[in-house]
N, CA, C and O atoms as CSV, one atom per row, in Angstrom:
chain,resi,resn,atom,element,x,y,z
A,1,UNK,N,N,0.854,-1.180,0.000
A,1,UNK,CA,C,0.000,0.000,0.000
A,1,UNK,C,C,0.898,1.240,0.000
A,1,UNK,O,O,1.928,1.251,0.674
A,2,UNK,N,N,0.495,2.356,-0.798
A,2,UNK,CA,C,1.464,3.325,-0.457
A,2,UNK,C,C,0.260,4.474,-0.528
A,2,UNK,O,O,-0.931,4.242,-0.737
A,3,UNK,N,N,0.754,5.514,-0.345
A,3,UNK,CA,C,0.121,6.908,0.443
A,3,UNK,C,C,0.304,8.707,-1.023
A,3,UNK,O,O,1.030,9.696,-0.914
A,4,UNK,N,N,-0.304,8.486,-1.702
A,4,UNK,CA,C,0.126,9.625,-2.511
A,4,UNK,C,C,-1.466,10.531,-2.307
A,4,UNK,O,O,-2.633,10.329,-1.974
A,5,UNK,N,N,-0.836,11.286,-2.625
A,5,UNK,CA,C,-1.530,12.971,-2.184
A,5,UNK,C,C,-2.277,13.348,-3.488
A,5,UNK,O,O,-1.833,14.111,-4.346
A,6,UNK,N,N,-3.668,12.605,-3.527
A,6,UNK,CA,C,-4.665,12.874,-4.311
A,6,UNK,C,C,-6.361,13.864,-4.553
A,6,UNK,O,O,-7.445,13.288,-4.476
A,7,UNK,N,N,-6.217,15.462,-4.854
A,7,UNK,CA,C,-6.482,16.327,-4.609
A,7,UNK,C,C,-6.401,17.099,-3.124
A,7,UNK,O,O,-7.192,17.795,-2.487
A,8,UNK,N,N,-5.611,16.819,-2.995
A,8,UNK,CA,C,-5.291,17.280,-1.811
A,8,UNK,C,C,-5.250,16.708,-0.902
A,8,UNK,O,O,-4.647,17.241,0.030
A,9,UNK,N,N,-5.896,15.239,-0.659
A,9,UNK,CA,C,-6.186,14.489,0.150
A,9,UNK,C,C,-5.041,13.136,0.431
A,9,UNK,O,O,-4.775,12.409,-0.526
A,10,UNK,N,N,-4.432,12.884,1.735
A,10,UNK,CA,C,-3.883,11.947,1.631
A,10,UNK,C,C,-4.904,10.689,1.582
A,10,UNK,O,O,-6.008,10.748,2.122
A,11,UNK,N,N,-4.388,9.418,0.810
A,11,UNK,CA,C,-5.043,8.830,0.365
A,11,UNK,C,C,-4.236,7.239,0.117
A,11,UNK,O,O,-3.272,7.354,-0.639
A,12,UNK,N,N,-4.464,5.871,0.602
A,12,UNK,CA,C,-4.024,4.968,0.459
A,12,UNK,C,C,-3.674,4.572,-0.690
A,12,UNK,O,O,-4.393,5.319,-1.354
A,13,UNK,N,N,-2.777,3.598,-1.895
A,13,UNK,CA,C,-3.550,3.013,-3.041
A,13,UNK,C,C,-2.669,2.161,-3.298
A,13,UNK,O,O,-1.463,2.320,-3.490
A,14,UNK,N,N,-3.452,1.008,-3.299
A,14,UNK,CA,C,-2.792,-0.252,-4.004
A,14,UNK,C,C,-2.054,-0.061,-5.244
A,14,UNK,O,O,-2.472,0.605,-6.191
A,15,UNK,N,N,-0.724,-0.791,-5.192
A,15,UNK,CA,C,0.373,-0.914,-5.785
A,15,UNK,C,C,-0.483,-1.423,-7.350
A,15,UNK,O,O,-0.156,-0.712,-8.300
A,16,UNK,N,N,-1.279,-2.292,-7.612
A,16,UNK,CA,C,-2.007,-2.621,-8.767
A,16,UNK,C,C,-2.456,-1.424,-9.378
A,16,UNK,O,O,-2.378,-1.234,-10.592
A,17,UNK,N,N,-3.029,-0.432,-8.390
A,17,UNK,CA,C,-3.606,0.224,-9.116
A,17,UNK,C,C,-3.039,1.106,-10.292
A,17,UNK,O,O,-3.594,1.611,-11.268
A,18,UNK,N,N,-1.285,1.111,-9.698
A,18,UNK,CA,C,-0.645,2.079,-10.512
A,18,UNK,C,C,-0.118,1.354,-11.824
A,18,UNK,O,O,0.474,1.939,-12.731
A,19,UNK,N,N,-0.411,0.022,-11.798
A,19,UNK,CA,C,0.516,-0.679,-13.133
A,19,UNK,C,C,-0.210,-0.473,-13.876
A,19,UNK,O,O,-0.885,-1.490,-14.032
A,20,UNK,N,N,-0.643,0.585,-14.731
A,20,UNK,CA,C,-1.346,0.496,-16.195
A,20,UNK,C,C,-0.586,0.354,-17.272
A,20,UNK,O,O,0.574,0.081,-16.966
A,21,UNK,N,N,-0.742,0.417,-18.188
A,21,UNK,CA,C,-0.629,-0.952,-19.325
A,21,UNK,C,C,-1.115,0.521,-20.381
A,21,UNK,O,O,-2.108,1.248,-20.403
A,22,UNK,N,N,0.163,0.458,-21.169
A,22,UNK,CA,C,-0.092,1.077,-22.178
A,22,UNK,C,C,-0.897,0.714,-23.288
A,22,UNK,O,O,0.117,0.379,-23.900
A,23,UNK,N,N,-1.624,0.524,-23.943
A,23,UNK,CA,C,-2.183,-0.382,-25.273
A,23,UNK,C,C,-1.361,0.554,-26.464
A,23,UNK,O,O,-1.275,1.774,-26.320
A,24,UNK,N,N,-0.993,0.119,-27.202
A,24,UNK,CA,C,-0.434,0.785,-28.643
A,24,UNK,C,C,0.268,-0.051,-29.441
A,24,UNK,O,O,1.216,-0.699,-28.998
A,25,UNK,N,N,-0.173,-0.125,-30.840
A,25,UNK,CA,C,-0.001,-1.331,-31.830
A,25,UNK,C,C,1.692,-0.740,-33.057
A,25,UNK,O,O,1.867,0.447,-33.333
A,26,UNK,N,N,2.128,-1.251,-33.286
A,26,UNK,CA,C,3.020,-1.395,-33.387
A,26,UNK,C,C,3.226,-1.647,-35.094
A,26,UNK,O,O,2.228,-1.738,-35.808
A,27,UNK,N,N,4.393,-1.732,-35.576
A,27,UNK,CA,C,4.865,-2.121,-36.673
A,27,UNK,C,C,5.753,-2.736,-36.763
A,27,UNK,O,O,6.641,-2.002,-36.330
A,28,UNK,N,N,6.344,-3.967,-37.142
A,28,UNK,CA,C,7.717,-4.640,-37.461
A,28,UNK,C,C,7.903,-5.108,-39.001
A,28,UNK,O,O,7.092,-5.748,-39.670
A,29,UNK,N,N,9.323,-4.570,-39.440
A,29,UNK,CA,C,9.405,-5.342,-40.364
A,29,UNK,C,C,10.184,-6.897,-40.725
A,29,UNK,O,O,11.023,-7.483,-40.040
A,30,UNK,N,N,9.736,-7.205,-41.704
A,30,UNK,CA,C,10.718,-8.519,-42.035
A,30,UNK,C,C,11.623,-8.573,-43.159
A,30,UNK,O,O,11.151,-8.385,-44.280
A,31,UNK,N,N,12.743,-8.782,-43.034
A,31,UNK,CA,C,13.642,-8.590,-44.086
A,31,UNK,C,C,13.541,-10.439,-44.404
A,31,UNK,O,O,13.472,-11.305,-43.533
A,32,UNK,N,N,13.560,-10.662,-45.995
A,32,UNK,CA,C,12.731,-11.942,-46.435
A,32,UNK,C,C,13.993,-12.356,-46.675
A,32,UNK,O,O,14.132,-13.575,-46.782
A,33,UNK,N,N,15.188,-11.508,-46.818
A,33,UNK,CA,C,16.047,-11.885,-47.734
A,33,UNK,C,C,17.380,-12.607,-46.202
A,33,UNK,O,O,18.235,-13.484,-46.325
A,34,UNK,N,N,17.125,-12.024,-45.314
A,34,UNK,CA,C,17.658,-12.370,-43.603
A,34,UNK,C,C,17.118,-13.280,-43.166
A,34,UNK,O,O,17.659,-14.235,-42.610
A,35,UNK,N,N,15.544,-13.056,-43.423
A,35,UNK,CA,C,14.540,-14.297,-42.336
A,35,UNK,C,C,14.818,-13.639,-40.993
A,35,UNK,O,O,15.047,-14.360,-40.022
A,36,UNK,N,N,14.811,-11.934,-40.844
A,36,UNK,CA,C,14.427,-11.704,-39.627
A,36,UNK,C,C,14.052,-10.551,-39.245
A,36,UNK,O,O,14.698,-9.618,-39.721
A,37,UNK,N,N,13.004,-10.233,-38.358
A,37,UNK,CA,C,11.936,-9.205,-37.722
A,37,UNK,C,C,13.018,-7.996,-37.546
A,37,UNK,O,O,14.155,-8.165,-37.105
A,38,UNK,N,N,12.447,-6.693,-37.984
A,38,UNK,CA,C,13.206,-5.681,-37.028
A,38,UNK,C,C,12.159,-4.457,-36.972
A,38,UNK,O,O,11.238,-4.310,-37.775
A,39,UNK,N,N,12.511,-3.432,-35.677
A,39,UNK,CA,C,11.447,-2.598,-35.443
A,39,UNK,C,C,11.044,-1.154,-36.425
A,39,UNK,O,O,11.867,-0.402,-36.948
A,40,UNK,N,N,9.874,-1.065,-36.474
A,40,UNK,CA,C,9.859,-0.207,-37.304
A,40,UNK,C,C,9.299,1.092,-36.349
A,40,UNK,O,O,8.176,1.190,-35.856
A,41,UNK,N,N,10.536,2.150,-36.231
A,41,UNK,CA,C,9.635,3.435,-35.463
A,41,UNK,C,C,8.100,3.659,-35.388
A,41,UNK,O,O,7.306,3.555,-36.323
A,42,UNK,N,N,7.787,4.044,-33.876
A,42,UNK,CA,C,6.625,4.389,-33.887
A,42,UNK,C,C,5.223,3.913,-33.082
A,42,UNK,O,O,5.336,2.695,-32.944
A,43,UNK,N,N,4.608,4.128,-32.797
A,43,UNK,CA,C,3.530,3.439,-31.864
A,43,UNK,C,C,2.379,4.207,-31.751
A,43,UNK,O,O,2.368,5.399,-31.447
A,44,UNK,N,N,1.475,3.563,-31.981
A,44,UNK,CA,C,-0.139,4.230,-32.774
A,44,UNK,C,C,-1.169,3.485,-31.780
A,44,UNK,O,O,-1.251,2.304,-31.442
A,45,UNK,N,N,-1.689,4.274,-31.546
A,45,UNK,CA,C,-3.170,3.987,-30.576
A,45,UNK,C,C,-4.310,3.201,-31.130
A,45,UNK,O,O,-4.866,2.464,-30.316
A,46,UNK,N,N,-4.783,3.209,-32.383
A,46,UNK,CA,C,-6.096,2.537,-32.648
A,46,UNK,C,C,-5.558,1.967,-34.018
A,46,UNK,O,O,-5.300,2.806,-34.881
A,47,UNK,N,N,-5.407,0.959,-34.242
A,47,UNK,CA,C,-5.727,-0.012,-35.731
A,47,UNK,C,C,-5.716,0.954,-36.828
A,47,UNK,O,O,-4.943,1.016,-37.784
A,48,UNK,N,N,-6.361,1.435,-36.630
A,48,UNK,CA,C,-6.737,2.380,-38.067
A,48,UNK,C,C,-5.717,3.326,-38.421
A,48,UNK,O,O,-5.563,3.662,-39.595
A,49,UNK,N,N,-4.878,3.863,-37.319
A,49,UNK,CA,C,-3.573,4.609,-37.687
A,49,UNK,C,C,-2.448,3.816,-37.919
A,49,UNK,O,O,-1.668,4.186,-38.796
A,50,UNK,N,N,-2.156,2.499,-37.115
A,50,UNK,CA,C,-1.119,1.933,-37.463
A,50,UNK,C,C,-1.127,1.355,-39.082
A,50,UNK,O,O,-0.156,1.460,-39.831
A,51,UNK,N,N,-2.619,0.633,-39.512
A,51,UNK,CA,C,-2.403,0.601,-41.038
A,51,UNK,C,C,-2.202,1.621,-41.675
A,51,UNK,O,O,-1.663,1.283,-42.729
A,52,UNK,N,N,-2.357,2.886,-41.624
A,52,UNK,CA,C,-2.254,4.024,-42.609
A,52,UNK,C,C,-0.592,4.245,-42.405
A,52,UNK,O,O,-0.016,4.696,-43.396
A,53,UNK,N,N,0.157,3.995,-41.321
A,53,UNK,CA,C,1.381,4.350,-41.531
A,53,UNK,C,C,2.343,2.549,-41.948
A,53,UNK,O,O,3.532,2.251,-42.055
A,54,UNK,N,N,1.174,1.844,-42.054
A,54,UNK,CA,C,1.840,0.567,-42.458
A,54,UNK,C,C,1.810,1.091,-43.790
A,54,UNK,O,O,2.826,0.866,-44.448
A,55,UNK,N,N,0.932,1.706,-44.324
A,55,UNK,CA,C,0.934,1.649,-45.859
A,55,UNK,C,C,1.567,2.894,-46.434
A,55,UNK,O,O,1.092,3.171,-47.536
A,56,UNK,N,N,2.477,3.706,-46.020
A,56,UNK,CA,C,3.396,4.815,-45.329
A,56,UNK,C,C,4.553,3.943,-45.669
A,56,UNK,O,O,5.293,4.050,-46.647
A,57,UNK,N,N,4.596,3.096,-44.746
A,57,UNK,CA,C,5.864,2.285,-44.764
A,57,UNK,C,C,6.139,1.293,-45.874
A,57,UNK,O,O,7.302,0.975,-46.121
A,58,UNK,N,N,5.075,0.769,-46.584
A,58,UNK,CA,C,5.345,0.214,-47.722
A,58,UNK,C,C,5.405,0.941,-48.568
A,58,UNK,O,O,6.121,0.326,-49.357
A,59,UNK,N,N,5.145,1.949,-49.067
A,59,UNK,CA,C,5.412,3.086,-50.041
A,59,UNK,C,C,6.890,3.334,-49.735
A,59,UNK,O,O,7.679,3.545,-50.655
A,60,UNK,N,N,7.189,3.317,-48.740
A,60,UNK,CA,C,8.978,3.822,-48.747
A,60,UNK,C,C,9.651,2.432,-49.187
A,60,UNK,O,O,10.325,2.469,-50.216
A,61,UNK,N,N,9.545,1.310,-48.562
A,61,UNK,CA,C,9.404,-0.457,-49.121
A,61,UNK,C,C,9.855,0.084,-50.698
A,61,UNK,O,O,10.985,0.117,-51.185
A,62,UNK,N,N,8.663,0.456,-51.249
A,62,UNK,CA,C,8.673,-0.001,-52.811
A,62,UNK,C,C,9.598,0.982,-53.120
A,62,UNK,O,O,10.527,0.590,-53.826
A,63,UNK,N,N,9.611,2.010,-52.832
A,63,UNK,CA,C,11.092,2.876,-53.178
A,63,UNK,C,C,12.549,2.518,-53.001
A,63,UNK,O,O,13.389,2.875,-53.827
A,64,UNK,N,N,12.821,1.881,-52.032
A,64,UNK,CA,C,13.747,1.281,-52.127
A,64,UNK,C,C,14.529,-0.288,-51.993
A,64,UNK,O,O,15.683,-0.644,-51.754
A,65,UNK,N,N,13.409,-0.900,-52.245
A,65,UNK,CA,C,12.894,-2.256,-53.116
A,65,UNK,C,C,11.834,-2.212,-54.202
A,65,UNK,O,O,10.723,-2.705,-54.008
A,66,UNK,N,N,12.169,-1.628,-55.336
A,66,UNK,CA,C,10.963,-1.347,-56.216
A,66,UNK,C,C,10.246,-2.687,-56.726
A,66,UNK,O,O,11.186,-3.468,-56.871
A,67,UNK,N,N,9.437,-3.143,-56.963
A,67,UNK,CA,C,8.509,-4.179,-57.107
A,67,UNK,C,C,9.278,-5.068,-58.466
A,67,UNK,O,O,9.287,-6.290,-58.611
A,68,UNK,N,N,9.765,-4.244,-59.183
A,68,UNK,CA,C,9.958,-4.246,-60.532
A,68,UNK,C,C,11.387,-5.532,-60.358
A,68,UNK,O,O,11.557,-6.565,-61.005
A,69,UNK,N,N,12.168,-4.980,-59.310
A,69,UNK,CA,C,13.738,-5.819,-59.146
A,69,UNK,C,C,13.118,-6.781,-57.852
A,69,UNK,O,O,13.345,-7.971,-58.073
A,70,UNK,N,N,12.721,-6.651,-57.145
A,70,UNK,CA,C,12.305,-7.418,-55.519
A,70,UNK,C,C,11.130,-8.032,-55.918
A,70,UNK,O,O,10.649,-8.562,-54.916
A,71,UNK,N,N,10.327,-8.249,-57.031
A,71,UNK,CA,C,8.884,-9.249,-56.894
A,71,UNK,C,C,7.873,-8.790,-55.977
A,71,UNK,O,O,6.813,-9.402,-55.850
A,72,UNK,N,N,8.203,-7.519,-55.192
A,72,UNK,CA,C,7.053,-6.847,-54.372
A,72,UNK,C,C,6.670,-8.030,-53.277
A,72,UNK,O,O,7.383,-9.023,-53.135
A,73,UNK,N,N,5.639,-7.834,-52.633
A,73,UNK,CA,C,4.872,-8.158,-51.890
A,73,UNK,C,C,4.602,-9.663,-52.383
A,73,UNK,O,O,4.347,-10.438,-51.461
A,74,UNK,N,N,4.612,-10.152,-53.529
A,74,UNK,CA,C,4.242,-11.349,-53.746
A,74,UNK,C,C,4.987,-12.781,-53.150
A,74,UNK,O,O,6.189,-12.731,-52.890
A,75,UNK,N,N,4.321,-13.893,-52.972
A,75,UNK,CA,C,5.170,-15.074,-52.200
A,75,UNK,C,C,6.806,-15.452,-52.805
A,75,UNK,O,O,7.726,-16.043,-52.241
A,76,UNK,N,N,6.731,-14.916,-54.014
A,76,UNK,CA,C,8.281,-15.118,-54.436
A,76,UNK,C,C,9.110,-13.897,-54.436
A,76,UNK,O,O,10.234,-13.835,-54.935
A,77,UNK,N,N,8.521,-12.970,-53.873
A,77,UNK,CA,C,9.184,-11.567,-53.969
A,77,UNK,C,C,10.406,-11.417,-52.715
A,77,UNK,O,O,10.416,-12.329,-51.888
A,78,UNK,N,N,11.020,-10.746,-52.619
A,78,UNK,CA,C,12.118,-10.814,-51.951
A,78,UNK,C,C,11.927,-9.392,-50.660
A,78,UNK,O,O,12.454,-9.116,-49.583
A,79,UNK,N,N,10.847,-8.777,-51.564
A,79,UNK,CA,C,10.761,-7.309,-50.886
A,79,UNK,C,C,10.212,-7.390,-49.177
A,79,UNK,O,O,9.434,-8.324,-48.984
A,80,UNK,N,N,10.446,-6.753,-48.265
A,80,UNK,CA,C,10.319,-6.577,-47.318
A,80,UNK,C,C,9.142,-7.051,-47.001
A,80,UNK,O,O,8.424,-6.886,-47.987
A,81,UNK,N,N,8.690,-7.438,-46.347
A,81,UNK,CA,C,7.065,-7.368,-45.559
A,81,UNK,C,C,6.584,-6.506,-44.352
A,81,UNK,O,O,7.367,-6.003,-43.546
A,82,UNK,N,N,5.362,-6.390,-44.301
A,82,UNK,CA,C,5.531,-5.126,-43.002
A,82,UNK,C,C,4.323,-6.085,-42.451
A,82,UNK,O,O,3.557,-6.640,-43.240
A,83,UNK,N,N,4.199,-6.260,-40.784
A,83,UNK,CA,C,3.407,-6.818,-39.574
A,83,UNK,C,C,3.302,-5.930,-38.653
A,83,UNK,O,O,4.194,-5.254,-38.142
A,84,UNK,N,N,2.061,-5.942,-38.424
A,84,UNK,CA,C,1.244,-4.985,-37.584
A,84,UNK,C,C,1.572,-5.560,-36.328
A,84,UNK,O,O,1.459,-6.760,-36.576
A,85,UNK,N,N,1.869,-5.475,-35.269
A,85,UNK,CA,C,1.524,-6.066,-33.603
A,85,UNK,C,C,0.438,-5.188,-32.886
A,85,UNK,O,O,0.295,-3.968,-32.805
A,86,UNK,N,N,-0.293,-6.282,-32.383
A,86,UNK,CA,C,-1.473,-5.141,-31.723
A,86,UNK,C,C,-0.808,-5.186,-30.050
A,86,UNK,O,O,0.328,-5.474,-29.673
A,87,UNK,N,N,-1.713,-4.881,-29.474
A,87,UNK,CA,C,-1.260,-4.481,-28.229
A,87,UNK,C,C,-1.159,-5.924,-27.207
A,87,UNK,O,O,-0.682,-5.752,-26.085
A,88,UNK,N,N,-1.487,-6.949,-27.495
A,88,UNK,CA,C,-1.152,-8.208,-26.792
A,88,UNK,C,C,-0.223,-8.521,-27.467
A,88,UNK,O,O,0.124,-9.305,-26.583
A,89,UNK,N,N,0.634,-8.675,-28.317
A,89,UNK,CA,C,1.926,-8.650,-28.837
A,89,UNK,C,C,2.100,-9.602,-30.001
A,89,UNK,O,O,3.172,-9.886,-30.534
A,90,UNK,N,N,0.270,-10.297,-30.490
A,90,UNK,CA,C,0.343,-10.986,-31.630
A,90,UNK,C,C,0.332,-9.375,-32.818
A,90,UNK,O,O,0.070,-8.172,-32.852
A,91,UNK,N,N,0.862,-10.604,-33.665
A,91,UNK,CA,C,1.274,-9.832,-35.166
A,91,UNK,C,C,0.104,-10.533,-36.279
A,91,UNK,O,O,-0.797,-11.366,-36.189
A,92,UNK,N,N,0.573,-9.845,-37.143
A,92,UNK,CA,C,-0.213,-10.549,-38.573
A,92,UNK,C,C,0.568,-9.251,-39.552
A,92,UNK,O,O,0.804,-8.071,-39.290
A,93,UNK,N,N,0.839,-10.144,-40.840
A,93,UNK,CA,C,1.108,-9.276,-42.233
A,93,UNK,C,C,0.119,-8.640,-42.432
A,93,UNK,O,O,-1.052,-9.007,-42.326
A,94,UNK,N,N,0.522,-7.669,-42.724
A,94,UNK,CA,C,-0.272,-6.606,-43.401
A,94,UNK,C,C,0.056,-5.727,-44.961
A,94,UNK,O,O,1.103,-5.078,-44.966
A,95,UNK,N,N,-0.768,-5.701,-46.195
A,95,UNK,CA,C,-0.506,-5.466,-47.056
A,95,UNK,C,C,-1.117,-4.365,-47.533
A,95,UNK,O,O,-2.286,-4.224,-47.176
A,96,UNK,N,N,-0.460,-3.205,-48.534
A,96,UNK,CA,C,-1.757,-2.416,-48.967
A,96,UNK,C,C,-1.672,-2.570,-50.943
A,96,UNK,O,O,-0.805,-3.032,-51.685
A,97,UNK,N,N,-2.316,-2.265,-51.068
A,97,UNK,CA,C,-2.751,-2.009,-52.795
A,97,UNK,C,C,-2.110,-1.115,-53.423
A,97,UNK,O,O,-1.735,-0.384,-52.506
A,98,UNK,N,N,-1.640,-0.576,-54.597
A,98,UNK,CA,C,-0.647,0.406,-54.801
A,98,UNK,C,C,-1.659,0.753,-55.410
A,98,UNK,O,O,-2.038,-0.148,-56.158
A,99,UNK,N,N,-2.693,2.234,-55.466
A,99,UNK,CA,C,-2.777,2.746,-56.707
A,99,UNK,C,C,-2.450,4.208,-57.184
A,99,UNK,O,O,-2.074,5.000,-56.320
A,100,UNK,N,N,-2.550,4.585,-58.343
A,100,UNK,CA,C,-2.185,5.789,-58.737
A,100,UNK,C,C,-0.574,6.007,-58.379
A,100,UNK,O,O,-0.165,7.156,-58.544
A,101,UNK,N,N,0.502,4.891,-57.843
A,101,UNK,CA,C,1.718,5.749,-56.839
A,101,UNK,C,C,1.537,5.223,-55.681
A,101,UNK,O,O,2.496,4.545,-55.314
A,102,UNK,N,N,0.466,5.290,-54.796
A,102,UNK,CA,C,0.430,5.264,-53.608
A,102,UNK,C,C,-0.151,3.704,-52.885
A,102,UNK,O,O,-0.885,2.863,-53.404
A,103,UNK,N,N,0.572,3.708,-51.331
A,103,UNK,CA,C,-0.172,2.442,-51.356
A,103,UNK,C,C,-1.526,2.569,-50.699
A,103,UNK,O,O,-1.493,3.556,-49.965
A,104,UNK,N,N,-2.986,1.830,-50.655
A,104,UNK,CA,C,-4.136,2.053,-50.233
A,104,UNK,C,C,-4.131,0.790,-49.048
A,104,UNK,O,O,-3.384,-0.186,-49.114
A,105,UNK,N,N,-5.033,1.011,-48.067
A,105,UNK,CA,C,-5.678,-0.050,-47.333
A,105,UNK,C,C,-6.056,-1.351,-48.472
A,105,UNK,O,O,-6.806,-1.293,-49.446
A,106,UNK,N,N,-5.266,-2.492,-47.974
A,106,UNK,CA,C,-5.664,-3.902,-48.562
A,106,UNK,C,C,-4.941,-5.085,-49.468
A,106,UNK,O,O,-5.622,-5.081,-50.494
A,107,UNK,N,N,-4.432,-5.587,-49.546
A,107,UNK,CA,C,-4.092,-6.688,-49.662
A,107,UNK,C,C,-3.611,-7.293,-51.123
A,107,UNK,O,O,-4.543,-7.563,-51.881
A,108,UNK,N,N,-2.648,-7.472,-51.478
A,108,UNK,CA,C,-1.310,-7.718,-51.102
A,108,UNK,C,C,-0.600,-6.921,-51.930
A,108,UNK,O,O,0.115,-6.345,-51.111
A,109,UNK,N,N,-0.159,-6.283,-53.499
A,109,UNK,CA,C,0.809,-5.544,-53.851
A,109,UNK,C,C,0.632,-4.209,-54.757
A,109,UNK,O,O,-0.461,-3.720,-55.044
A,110,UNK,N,N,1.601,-3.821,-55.064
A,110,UNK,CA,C,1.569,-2.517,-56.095
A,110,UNK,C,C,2.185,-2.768,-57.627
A,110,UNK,O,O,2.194,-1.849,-58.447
């Protein structure tokens, strides 16, 4: 139990109470050509931002693995892959669509 000074008030509070738990989902990449995970800057609060900068991150991917020499995103392609981690620390690939240039929300190349 410890004693911190909450509005003014001294006040007891269990040691549990203070361990909160960040939630924030993540990005890793995989280098295909290593066979191994590495981190990709950054940490995003809700799903919906971490794919938009997953597909951020594959746009830079195809720039410097262009689809054209690396096979892209496809099962024989050599090019990077990018995996989302959510906040319990499972992963899953994540892919976006290339159009116009850019990559979009969805599955699997440009």
């Amino acid at each position: 139990m410890l004693i911190f000074k909450i509005r003014g008030i001294l006040r007891p509070v269990h040691k549990e109470v203070l361990l909160v738990t960040k939630e924030v989902y993540k990005l890793e990449g995989y280098d295909t050509f290593e066979g191994e995970f590495y981190p990709v800057p950054g940490e995003y609060a809700t799903e919906d931002e971490v794919k938009k900068a997953a597909c951020k991150f594959m746009q830079e991917l195809e720039e410097l693995q262009p689809s054209e020499t690396s096979g892209g995103q496809e099962d024989s392609g050599i090019q990077d892959r990018v995996y989302i981690v959510k906040p319990d620390g499972t992963k899953y690939r994540y892919g976006c669509t290339c159009k116009g240039g850019f990559y979009e929300e969805g599955y699997p190349t440009c």
